[in-house]
C-alpha positions in Angstrom: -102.4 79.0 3.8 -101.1 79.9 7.5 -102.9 76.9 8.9 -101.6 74.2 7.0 -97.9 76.2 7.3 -98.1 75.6 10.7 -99.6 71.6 10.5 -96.0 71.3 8.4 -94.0 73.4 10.7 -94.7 71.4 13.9 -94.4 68.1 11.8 -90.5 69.0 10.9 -90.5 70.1 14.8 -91.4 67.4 16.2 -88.8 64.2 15.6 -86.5 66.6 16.5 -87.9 67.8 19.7 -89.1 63.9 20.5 -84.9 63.7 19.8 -84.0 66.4 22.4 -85.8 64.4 25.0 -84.8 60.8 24.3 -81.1 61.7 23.8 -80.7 63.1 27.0 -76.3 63.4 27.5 -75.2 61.5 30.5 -75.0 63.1 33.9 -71.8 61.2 34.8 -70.2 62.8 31.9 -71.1 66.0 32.8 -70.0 65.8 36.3 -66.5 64.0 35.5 -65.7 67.0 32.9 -66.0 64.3 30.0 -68.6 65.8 27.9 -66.2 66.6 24.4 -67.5 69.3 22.4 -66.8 69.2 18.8 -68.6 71.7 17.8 -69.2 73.0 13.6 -69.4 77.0 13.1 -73.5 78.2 13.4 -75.4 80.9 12.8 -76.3 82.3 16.3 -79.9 83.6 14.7 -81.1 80.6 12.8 -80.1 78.9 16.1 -83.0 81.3 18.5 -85.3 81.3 15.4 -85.0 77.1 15.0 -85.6 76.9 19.1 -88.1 79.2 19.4 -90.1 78.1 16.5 -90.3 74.6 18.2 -92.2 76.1 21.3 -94.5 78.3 18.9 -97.5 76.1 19.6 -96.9 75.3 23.1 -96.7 79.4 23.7 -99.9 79.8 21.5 -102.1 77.0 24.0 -101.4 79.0 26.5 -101.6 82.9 25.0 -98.0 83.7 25.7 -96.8 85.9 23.6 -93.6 84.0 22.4 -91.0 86.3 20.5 -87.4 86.4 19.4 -84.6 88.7 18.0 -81.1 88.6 17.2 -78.3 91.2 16.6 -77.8 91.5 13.1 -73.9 91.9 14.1 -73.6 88.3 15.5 -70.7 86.2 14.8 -71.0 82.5 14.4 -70.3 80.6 17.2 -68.6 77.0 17.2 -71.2 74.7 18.7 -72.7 71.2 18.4 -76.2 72.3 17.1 -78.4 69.8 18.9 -76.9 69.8 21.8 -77.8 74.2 22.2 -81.0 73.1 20.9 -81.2 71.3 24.0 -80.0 74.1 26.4 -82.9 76.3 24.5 -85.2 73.8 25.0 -84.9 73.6 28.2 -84.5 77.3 29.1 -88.0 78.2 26.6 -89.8 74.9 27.9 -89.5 76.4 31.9 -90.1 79.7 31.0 -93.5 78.9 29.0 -94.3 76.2 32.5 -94.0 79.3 35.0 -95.4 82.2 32.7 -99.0 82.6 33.8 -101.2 82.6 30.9 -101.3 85.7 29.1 -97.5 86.1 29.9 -94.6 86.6 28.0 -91.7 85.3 26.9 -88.7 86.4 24.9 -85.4 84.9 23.2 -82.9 87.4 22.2 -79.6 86.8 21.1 -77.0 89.7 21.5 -72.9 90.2 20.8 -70.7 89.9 23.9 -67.2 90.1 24.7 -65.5 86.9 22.2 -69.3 85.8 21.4 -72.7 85.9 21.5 -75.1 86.1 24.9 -78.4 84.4 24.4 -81.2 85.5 26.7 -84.6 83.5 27.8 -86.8 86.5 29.5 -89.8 85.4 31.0 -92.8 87.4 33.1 -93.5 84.4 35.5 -93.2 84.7 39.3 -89.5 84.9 39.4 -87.2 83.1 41.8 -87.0 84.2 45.4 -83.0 85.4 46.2 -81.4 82.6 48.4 -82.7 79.9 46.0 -80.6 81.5 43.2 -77.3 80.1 44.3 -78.4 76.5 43.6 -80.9 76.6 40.9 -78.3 74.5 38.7 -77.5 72.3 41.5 -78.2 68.8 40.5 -81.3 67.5 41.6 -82.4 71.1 43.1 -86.1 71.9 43.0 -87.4 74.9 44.6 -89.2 72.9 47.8 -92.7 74.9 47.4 -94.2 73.2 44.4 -92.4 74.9 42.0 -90.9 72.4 40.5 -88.7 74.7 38.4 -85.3 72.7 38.8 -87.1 69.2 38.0 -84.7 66.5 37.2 -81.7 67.4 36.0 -82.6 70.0 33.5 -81.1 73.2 34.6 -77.8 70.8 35.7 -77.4 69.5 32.4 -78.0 72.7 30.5 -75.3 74.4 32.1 -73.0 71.3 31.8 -73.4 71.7 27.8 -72.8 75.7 28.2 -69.6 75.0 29.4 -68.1 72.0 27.2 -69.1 74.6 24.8 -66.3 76.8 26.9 -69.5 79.1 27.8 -71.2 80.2 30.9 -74.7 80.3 32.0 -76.2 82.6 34.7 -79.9 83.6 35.8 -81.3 87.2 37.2 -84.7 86.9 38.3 -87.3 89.6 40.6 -90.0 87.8 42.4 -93.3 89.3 40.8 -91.5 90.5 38.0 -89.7 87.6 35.9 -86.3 85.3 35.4 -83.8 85.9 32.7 -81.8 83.4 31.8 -78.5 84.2 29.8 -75.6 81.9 28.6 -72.8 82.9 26.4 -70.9 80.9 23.4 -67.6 82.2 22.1 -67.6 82.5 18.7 -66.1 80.4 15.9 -62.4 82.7 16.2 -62.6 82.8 20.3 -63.3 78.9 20.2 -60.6 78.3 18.1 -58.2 80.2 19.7 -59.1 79.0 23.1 -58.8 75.3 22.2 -55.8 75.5 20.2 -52.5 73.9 22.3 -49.5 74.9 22.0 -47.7 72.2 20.1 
């Protein structure tokens, strides 16, 4: 039945979200442009469906409504897996922390210009104007007990966005909600962009 669907769903989540945690990448590595990328061609939707599904529960404690969509015209992109996983992860796990109970929050996937656009729409308090330009600073917190930048989180999130050759951005209205977005190129744009001239 449903229940014992769900028991088994959160038992193949969970090494792997225990995984996203532990194997945090190194800061340095971000910040000296060493992060490599070698990334294998994925399917943009499996991708949303695989990091939504691991909040499921979490959204569910707290009667958010958690939901998800992709294009059906997405192109693969050229990513390592786990380390997206990770940016999702990160991105769903604030969301669901500053949606008030009751809330909701959406994962949507969409084609852009040489790849896909992934979105993380939330109906939390939003994020007042002049802290925008430094929410991915690296050990930024907003200063009024919204802890939203703890740690390194949003830093290291957008370091993997772009060793992925991608960019991450955020729109948010206070009393209305943040949207997060970052773009991959897809598995032709990668290749062509990281092709050199021999």
């Amino acid at each position: 039945g449903k229940g014992t669907d769900l028991v088994a769903r959160i038992h193949r989540a969970s090494p792997r979200a225990l995984r996203l945690i532990v194997d945090l990448p190194d800061a340095s590595k971000i910040e000296t442009g060493h992060m490599g990328v070698v990334g294998k061609p994925e399917d943009a939707a499996s991708l949303v469906r695989e990091a939504a599904e691991m909040f499921t529960v979490s959204a569910a404690e707290k009667s958010i409504e958690l939901s998800w969509h992709s294009d059906p015209s997405l192109r693969s992109i050229r990513c390592e897996r786990d380390s997206i996983l990770r940016v999702f992860s990160n991105l769903i796990g604030n969301a669901l922390k500053f949606t008030p109970n009751d809330g909701a929050v959406a994962v949507l996937a969409a084609p852009s210009t040489g790849g896909v656009q992934f979105s993380i729409k939330d109906t939390g308090p939003g994020i007042p104007a002049e802290h925008l330009p430094h929410i991915f600073d690296r050990y930024w917190q907003q200063r009024d007990g919204d802890h939203r930048g703890t740690g390194l989180g949003l830093y290291i999130a957008k370091g993997i966005v772009e060793a992925h050759g991608g960019r991450i951005w955020v729109e948010s209205v206070p009393g209305e909600g943040t949207t997060f977005h970052f773009s991959l190129p897809s598995v032709d744009a990668a290749a062509h962009a990281t092709s050199s001239p021999h």
